[in-house]
C-alpha positions in Angstrom: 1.5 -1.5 0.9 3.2 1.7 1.6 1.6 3.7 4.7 0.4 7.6 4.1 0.9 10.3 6.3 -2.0 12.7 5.8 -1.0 16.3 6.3 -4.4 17.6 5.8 -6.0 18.6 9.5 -2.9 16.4 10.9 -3.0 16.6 14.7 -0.3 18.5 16.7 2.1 17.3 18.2 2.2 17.8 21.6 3.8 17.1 25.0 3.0 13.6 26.7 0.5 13.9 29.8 2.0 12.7 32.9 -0.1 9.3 33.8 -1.2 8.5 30.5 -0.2 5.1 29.3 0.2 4.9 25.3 1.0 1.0 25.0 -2.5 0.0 24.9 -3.7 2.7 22.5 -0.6 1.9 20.1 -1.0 -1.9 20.0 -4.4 -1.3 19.5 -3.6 0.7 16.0 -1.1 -1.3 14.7 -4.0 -4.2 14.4 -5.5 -1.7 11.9 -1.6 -1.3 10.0 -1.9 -5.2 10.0 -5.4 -5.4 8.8 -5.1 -2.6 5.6 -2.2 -4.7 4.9 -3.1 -7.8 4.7 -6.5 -6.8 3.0 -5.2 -5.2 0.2 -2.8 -7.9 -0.3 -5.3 -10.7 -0.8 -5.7 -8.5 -4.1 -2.6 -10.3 -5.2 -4.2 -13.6 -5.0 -8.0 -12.6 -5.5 -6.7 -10.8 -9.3 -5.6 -14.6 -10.5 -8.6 -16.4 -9.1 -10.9 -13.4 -10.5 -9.1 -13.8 -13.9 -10.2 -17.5 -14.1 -13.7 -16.5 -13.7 -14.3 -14.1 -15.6 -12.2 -14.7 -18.0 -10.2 -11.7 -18.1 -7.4 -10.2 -20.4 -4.1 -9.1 -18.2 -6.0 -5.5 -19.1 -9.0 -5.9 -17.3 -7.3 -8.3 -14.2 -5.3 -5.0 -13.6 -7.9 -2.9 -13.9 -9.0 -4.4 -10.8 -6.2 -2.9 -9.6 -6.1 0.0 -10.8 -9.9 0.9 -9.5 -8.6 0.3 -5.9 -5.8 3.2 -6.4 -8.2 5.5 -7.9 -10.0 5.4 -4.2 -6.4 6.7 -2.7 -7.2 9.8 -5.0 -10.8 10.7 -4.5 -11.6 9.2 -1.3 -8.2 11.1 0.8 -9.6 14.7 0.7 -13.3 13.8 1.8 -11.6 11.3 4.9 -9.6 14.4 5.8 -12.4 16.5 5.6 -14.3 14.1 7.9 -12.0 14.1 10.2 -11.8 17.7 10.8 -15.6 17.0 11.6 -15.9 14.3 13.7 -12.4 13.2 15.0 -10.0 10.4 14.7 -11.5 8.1 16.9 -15.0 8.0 15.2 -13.2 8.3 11.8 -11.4 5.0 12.3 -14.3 2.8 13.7 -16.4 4.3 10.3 -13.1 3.0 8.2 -13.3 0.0 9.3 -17.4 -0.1 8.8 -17.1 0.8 5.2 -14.2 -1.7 4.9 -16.8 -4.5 6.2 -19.7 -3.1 4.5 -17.3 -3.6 1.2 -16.6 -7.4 2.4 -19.8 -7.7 2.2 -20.9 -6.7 -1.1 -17.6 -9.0 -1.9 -19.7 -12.2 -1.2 -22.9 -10.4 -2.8 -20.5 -10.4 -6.2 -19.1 -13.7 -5.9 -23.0 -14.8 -5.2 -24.3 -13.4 -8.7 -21.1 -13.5 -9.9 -20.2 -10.2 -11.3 -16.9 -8.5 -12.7 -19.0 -4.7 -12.2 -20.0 -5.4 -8.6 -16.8 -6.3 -7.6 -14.9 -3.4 -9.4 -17.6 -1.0 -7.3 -16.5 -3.1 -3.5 -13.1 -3.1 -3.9 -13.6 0.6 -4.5 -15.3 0.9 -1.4 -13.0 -1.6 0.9 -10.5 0.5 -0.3 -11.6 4.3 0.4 -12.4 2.7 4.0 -8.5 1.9 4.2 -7.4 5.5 2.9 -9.8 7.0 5.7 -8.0 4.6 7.9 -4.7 5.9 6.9 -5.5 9.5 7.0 -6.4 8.8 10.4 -4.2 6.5 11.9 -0.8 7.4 10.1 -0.7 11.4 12.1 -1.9 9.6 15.3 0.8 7.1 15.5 3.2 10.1 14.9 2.1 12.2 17.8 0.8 9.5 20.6 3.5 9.2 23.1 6.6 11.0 23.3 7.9 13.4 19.8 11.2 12.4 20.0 10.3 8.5 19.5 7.9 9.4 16.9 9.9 7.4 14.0 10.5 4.6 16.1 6.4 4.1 16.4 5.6 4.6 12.9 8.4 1.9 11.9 7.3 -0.2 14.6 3.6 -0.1 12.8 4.8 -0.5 9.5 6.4 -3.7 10.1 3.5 -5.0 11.4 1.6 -3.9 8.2 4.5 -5.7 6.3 3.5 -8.7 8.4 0.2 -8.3 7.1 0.9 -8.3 3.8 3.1 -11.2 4.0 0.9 -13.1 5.5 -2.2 -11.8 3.5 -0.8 -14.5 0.6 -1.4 -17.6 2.4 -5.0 -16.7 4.0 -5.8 -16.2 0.1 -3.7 -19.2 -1.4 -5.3 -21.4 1.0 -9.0 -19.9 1.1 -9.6 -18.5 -2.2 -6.6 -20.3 -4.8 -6.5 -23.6 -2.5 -10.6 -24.1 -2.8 -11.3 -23.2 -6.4 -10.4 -25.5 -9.5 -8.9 -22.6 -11.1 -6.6 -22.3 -8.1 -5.3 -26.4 -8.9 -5.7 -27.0 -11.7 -2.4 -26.6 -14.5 -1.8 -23.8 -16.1 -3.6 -23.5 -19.7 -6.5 -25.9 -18.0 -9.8 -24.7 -19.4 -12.6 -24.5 -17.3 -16.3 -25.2 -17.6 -19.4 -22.7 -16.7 -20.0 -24.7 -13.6 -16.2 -25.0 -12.5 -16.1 -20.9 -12.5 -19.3 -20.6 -10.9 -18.5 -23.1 -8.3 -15.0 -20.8 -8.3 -16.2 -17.6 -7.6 -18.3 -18.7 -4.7 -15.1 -19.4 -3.0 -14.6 -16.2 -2.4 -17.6 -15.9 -0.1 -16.1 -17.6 3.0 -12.7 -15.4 3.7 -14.3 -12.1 3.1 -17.4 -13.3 5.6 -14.2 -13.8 8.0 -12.3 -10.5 6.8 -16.3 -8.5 7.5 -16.6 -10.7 11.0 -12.8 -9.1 12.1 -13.2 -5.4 10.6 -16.8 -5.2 12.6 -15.1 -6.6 16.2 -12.2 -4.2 15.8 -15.0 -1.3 15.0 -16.4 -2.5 18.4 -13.1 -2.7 19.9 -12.0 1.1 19.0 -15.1 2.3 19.8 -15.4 1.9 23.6 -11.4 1.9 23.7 -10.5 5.1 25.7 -8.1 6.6 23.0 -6.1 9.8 24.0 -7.2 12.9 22.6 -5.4 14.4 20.0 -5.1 18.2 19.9 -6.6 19.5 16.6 -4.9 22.0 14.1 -5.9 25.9 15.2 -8.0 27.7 13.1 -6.1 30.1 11.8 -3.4 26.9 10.7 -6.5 25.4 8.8 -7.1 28.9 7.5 -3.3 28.9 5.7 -4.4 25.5 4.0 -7.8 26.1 2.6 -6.2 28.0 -0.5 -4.4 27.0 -3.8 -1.2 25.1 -3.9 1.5 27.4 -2.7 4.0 28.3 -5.2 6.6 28.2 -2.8 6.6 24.1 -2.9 7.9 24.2 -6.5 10.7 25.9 -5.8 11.9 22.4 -3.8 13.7 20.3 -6.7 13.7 17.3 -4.2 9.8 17.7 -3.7 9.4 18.4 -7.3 10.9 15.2 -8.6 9.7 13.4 -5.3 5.8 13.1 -6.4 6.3 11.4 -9.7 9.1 8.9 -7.8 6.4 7.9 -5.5 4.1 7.8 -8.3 6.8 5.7 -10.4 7.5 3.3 -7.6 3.7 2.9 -6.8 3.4 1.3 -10.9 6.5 -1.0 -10.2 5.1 -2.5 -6.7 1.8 -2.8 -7.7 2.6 -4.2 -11.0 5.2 -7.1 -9.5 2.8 -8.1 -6.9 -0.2 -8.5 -9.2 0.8 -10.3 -11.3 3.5 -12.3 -9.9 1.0 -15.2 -9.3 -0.2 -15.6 -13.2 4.1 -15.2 -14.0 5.3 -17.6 -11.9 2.4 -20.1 -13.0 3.9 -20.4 -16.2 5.3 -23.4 -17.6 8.9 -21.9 -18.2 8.8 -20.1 -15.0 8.3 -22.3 -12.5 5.2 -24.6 -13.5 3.5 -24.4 -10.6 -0.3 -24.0 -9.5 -2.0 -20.5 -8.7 -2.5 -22.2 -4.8 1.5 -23.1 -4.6 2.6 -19.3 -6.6 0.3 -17.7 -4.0 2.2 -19.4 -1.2 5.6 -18.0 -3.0 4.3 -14.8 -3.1 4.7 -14.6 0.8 8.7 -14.5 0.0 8.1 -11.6 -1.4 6.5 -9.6 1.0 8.2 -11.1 3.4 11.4 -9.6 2.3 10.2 -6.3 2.1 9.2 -6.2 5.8 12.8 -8.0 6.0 14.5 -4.9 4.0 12.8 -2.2 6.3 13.8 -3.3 9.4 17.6 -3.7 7.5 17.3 -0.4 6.0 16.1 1.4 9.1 19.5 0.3 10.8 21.8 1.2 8.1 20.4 4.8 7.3 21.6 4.9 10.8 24.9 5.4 9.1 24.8 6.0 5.5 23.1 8.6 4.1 19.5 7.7 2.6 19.9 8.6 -1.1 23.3 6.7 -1.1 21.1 4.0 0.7 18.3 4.2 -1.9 20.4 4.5 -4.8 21.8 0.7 -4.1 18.4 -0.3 -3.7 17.1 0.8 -6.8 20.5 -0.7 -9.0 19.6 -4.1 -7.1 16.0 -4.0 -8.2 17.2 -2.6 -11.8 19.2 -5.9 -12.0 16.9 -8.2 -10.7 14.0 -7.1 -12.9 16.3 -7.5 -16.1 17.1 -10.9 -15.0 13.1 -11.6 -14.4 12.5 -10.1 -18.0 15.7 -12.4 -19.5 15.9 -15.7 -17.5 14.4 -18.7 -17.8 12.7 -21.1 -14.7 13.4 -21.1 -11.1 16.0 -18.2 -11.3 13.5 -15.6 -13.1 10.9 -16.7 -10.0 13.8 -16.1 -7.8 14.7 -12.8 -8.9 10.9 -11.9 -9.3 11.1 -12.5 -5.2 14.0 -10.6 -4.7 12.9 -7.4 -5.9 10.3 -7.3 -3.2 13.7 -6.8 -1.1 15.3 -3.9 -3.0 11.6 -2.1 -3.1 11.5 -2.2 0.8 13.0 0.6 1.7 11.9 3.1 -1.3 8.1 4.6 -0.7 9.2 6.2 3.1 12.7 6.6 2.5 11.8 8.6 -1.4 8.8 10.4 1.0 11.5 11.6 3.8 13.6 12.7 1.0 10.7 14.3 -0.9 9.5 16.5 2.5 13.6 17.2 3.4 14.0 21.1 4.0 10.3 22.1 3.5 9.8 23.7 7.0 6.4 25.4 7.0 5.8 23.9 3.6 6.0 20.4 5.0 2.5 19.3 5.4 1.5 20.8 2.1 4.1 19.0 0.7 3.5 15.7 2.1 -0.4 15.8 1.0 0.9 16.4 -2.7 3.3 13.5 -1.8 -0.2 11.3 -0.9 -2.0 12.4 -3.7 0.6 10.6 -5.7 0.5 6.9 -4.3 -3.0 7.0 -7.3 0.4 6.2 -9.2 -1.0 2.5 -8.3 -3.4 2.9 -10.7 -1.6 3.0 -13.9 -0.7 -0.9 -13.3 -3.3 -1.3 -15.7 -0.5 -0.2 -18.3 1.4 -3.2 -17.5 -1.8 -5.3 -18.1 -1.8 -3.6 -21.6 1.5 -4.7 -22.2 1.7 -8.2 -21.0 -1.6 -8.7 -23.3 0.1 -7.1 -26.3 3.9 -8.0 -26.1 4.2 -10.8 -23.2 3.7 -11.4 -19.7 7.1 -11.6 -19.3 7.9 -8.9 -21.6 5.9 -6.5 -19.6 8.6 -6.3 -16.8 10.5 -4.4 -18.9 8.1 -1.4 -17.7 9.4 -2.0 -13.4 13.1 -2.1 -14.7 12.4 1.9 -15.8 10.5 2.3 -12.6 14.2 1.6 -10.8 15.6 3.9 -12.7 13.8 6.7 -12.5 14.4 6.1 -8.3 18.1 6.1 -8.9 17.8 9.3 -10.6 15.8 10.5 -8.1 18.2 9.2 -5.7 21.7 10.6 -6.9 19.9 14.0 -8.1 16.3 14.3 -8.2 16.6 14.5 -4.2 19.3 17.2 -3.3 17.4 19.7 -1.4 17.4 23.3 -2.8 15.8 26.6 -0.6 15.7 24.1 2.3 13.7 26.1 4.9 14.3 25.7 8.7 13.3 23.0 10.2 9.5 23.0 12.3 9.5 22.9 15.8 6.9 20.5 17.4 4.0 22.6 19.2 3.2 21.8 22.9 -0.7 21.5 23.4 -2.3 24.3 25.4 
């Protein structure tokens, strides 16, 4: 999933202090860019599984879905808000308390079993991970020294691509690889029993996933984590009115928010239902506990395409950069919607690839030449990763025209990012750049 960068009460960035190590406090918060990764992923393997036993339309499976996005919009001005009141430190251990208190209430739903209850805890697992993002995304940016500020932050979001590539076999093997839904054939009906017995397998990895999130609360707790230098007054003062009119006169910013809210509906979409597609008996035929373990390919190349895609922006420009990604993902998602077997799984993989490189290289694009403006600008850009939410349209259309069919809607996704790319992203009234402020 793609990491946010709050601007609301974002931390200053400030001069090193001689003697003060970073390592520790850095390794320590990239286990939390792991964990919100691999969490949400399981998603991608829990939404099959769910859809077994309950059994759900391709509507209400993304739903599921959809109601974790929805948490990215309401629960990201409250988390800044309570960090402005309490710190980062304390924010992130009460992130990862809500996270576990959700775990929880995820075993309490696969104990009754109930579609309503589990809806309402994935809600809450995932406003503990946007509180945790709020928080943690700034920090990373302004521990240790400025000028290696990007290096950090892409050093972090690997690891919270390893997460999510790893996040597929934890849940093909404890969720998918336990239940009869999981391995049985496709098209093999279940009994009452065999989905009750189903959705109690779903108590033992989130009792692990609430055991880890409480230990790392522990953990950051008691960890000596440096202090971050808060925003002045009078800079929180600027921010508490409307939305200044000034942003809209930034074409790149303008057409940035509904790219990142564009690109949110075609990753979401791919990953969710990638399992139930690739289960198919003209896809690949497999079982939901092997498609989960293929699903790993596909978040496995997208951590594969950042690290590729941070070296060659080194030399090519980043809209040239994104505009090939988004014709390779155009291509591959026609050949998912057209092909037959093996090579419309393959393609299916290979999108995860071209998508790598779009959410931070459309959001550095989207914030290019806003000077002042830029942390305004990059909370409208946050506001717009709820764009996850509106997988549920996909849902609607697999149900209605084809499961298959429904990939039609991604293949638009990539090209509204190549328009964005070749014009949607050319700066206009680019302002001077901001110059980092050294802490008093």
């Amino acid at each position: 999933m793609p990491p946010v960068v709050s601007s609301a009460d974002a931390p200053v960035a400030h001069t090193p202090q001689a003697g003060v190590r970073y390592g520790p406090a850095l390794a320590l918060l990239a286990s939390l860019f792991f964990m919100w990764g691999f969490i949400t992923v399981i998603n991608n393997t829990l939404l099959p599984h769910l859809r077994s036993v309950f059994e759900l339309s391709y509507t209400q499976t993304t739903l599921i879905e959809s109601v974790w996005f929805i948490a990215y919009f309401f629960a990201s001005i409250p988390s800044a808000k309570l960090i402005e009141k309490i710190g980062y430190q304390k924010s992130l251990v009460i992130g990862l308390l809500i996270m576990a208190a959700g775990a929880v209430g995820m075993m309490a739903a696969a104990s009754i079993p109930s579609y309503g209850v589990t809806l309402v805890m994935l809600f809450v697992i995932a406003s503990g991970i946007t509180l945790l993002q709020v928080a943690a995304n700034p920090y990373v940016a302004v521990v240790g020294k400025p000028e290696t500020a990007s290096s950090r932050l892409n050093l972090v979001q690997a690891l919270n691509s390893m997460g999510t590539m790893l996040a597929p076999m934890f849940g093909a093997y404890l969720i998918l690889g336990r239940s009869k839904s999981g391995t049985a054939a496709a098209g093999t009906v279940l009994s009452e029993a065999d989905r009750l017995a189903d959705a109690h397998s779903v108590i033992l990895p989130y009792a692990l996933v609430a055991v880890v999130l409480v230990i790392l609360a522990v953990v950051i707790a008691k960890f000596p984590l440096p202090a971050m230098k808060s925003a002045s007054p009078a800079d929180k003062a600027k921010r508490s009115g409307l939305i200044n009119p000034e942003l809209f006169k930034h074409r790149n910013l303008v057409f940035g928010i509904p790219a990142i809210f564009i690109y949110l509906i075609a990753e979401i979409g791919v990953a969710n239902l990638f399992v139930n597609f690739v289960s198919q008996p003209d896809i690949a035929n497999l079982t939901h506990e092997q498609a989960g373990k293929y699903l790993s390919f596909l978040w496995g190349g997208m951590m594969v395409g950042r690290f590729a895609g941070s070296a060659i922006m080194q030399r090519f420009d980043a809209g040239k950069v994104l505009a090939f990604f988004s014709v390779g993902a155009f291509a591959v998602m026609m050949i998912t919607v057209f092909a037959h077997g093996p090579v419309a799984m393959w393609s299916l993989i290979l999108v995860g690839l071209f998508h790598s490189i779009m959410f931070p290289t459309i959001f550095t694009l989207g914030i290019k030449g806003l000077g002042p403006l830029t942390e305004e600008a990059s909370g409208l850009l946050v506001m717009a990763i709820a764009g996850g939410a509106l997988v549920v349209v996909q849902g609607w259309l697999a149900d209605t025209y084809g499961l298959q069919t429904s990939f039609l809607l991604t293949a638009i996704c990539e090209l509204y990012v190549l328009f964005y790319a070749l014009w949607g992203s050319k700066t206009t009234h680019a302002e001077p750049d901001l110059v980092p402020e050294a802490a008093g």
